[in-house]
C-alpha positions in Angstrom: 0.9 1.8 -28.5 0.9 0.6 -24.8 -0.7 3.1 -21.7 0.0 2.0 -17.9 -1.9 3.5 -15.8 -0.2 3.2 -12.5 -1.4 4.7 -8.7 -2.5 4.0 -5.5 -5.0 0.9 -4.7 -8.5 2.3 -5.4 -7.4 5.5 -7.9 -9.6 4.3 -10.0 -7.0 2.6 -12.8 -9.4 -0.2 -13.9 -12.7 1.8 -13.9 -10.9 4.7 -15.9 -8.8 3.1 -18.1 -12.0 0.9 -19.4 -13.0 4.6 -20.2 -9.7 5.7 -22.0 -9.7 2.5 -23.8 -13.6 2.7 -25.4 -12.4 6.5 -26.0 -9.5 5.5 -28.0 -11.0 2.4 -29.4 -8.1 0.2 -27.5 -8.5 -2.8 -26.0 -8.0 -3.1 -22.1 -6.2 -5.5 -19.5 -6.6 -5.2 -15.6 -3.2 -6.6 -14.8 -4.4 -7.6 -11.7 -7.6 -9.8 -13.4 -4.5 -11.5 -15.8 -2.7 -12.5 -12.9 -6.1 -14.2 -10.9 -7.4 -15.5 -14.2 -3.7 -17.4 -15.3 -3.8 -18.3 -11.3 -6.8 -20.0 -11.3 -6.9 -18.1 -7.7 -7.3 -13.8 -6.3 -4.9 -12.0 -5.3 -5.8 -12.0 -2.0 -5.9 -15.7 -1.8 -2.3 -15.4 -3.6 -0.8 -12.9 -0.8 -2.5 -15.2 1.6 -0.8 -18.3 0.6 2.4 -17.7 -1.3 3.2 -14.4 0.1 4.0 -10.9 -1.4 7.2 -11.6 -2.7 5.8 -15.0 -5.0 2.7 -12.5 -6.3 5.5 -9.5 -7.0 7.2 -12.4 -9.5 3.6 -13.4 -10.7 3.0 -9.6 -11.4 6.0 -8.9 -13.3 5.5 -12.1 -15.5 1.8 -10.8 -16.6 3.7 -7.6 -17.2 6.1 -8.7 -19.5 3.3 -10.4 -21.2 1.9 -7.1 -22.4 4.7 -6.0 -24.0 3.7 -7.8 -27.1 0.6 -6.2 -27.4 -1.0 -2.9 -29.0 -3.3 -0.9 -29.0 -3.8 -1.6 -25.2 -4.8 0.4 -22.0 -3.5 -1.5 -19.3 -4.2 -1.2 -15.0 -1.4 -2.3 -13.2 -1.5 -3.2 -9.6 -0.8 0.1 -6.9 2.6 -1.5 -6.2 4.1 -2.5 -9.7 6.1 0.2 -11.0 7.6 -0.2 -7.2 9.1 -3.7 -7.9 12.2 -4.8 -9.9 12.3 -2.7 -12.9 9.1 -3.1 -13.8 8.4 1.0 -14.1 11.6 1.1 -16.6 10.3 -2.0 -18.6 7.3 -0.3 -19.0 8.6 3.0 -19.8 10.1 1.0 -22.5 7.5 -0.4 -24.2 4.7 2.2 -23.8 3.5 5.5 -22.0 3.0 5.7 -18.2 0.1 7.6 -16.8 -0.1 8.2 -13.1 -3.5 9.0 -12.1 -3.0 10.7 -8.6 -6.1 10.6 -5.9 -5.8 12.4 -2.7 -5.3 10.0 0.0 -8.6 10.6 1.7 -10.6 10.0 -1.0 -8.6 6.5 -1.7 -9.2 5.5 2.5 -12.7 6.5 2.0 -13.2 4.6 -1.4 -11.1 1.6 0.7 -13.3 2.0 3.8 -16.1 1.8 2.2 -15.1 -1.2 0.0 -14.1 -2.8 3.5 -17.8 -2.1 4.8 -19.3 -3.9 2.4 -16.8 -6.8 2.5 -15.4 -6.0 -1.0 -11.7 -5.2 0.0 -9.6 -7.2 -2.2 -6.7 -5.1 -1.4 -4.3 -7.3 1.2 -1.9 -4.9 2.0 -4.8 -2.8 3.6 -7.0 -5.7 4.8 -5.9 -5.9 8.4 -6.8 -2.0 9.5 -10.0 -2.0 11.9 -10.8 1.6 11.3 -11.0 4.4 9.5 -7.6 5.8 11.7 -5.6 3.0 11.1 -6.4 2.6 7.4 -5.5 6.6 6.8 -2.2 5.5 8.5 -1.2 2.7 6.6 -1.9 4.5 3.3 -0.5 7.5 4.0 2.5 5.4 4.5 2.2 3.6 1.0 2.6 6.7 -0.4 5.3 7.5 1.4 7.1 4.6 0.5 6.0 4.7 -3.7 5.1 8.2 -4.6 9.0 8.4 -5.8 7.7 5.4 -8.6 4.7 7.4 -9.7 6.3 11.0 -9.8 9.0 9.1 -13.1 5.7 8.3 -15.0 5.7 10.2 -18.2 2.4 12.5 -17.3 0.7 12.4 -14.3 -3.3 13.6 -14.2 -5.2 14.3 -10.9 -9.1 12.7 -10.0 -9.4 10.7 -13.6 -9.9 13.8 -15.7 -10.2 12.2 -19.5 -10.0 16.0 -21.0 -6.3 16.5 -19.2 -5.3 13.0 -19.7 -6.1 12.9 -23.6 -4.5 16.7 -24.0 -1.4 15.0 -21.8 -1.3 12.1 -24.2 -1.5 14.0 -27.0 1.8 16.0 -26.1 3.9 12.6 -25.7 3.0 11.3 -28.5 
């Protein structure tokens, strides 16, 4: 069985499905760590250079990729399910998990990230201050909430007791 955990940049997918996947005794993929590592390059560095639209086709290739796998807990990027058909294609082939943050804990978590000169999330990369960066994600979750509400279960602030009861029931 394939799990997606799809959300906002900085809902904590990677960090919790690492979690999930030791619980479960799966294997996991950070689709975001596939797409640098087959790259050769980050994902920054990708926006940077080839643009949005070349890493959206470079995302949807690595997920396609894990559609021949099992047993596998996977992170996708805060903006796949909102390209292509990428949400149906993984609807497909697995379970979809939204993991849903509040939007000022995920400025805060990006704020501080950005403070420490860790932000390796370009779509957020140009805000100055805490102000602008609450605008601009409040607006990206405007614009993909609609993708995250069709996932198949939705938990709130990475609870592992509600998302294993919430797997258990689609299963």
């Amino acid at each position: 069985m394939l799990i997606y955990l799809i959300g906002m940049p900085a809902s904590g997918k990677s960090t919790f499905g690492k979690l999930v996947a030791q619980k479960l005794n799966y294997t996991f993929l950070d689709l975001d760590t596939l797409i640098e590592e087959d790259n050769n390059s980050t994902i920054p560095k990708i926006f940077d250079t080839k643009g949005e639209d070349f890493f959206r086709k470079l995302e949807q290739n690595a997920l396609q990729f894990t559609f021949n796998l099992d047993k596998t807990i996977i992170a996708t990027g805060g903006g796949t399910p909102c390209f292509f058909d990428n949400l149906d294609k993984m609807k497909e082939n697995g379970i979809v998990c939204f993991i849903h943050i509040e939007i000022k804990t995920l400025v805060k978590r990006t704020f501080q990230a950005q403070q420490r000169k860790q932000n390796s999330r370009p779509l957020f990369k140009d805000s100055t201050s805490f102000e602008e960066l609450y605008q601009l994600v409040s607006q990206k979750w405007t614009d993909r909430k609609e993708f995250y509400q069709k996932a198949d279960f939705e938990i709130k602030n990475n609870d592992l007791n509600e998302f294993l009861e919430k797997l258990n029931a689609k299963q």
